[in-house]
C-alpha positions in Angstrom: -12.4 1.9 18.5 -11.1 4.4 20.9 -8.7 7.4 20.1 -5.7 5.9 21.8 -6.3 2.5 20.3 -6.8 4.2 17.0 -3.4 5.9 17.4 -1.9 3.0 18.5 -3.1 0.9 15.3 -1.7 4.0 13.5 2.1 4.1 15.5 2.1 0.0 14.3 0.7 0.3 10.8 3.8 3.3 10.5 6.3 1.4 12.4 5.9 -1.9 9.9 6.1 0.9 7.1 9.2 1.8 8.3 10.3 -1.5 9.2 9.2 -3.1 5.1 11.2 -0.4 3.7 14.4 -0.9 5.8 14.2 -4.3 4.6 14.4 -3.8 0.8 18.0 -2.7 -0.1 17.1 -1.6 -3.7 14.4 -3.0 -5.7 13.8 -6.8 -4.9 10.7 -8.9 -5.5 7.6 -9.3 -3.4 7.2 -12.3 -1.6 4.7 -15.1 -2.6 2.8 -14.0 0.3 2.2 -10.2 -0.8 1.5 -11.7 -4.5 -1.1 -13.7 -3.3 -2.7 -11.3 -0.8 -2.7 -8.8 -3.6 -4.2 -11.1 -5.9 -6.9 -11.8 -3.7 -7.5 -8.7 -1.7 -6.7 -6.0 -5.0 -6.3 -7.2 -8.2 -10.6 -7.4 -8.4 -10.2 -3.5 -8.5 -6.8 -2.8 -9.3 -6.3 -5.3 -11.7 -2.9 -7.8 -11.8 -0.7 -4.8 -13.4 -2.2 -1.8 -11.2 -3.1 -0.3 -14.8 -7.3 -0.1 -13.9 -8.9 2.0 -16.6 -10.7 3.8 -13.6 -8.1 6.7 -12.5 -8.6 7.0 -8.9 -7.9 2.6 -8.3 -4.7 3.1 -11.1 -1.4 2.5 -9.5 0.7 3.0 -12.6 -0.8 6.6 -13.2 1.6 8.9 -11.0 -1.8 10.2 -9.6 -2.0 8.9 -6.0 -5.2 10.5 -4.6 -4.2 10.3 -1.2 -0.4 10.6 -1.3 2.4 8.2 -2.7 4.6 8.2 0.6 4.3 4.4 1.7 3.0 5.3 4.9 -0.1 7.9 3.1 -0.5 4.1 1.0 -0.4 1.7 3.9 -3.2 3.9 5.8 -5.2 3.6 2.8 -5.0 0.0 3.1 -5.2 0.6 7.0 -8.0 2.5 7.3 -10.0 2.7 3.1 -11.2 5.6 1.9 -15.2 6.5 3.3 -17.4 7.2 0.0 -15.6 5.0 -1.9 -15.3 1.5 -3.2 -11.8 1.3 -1.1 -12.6 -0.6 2.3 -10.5 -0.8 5.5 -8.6 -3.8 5.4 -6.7 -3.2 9.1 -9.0 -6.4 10.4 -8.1 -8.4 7.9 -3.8 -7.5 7.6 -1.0 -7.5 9.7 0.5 -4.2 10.0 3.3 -6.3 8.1 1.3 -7.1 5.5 -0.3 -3.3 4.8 3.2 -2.4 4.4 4.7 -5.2 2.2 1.3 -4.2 0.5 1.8 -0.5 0.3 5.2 -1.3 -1.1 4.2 -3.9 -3.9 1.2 -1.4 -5.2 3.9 1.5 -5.2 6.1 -0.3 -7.5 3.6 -0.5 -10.2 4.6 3.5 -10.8 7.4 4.0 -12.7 7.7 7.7 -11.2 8.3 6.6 -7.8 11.1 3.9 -8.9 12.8 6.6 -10.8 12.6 8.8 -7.8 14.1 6.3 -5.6 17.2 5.8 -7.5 18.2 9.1 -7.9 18.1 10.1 -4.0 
């Protein structure tokens, strides 16, 4: 992939971000959709609560390795992590789905709901 078509994969993946959160006025449930695409594409790792004994692949942990903003989550998801059992999932998702992604792994920490609602 090229550098411009890398950045624009990048401006998409953060413009679906942006768009995912705008959409969710509070905390509301993830659609069937994200459910089943996280049961298929993360729960083997992650497991169905985010609770994985394995620190770096727990979501419930208030440790996010590489940053809890959604758009430092979604470019996980975008993009994996090299070295690590975490693989690129940007040909398999919609930029959409990264980000409704991103958001659903995000709620499994407490922290970051307790955050929210104080802004």
């Amino acid at each position: 992939m090229t550098r411009l078509a890398s950045i624009a994969a990048a401006s998409c993946v953060a413009a679906a971000v942006t768009a995912a959160a705008a959409d969710r006025k509070g905390d509301t449930a993830p659609s069937e959709a994200t459910l089943d695409l996280y049961r298929s594409k993360c729960q083997p790792c992650h497991l169905a609560d985010g609770n994985s004994p394995l620190e770096p692949m727990n979501f419930s942990d208030s440790k996010w390795t590489h940053g809890s903003k959604p758009e430092e989550v979604a470019k996980v998801i975008t993009d994996g992590v090299p070295t690590t059992a975490m693989l690129p999932f940007k040909a398999q998702l919609t930029p959409a789905e990264i980000a409704d992604l991103a958001a659903y792994v995000r709620s499994f920490d407490k922290s970051l709901k307790a955050t929210k609602r104080t802004k």
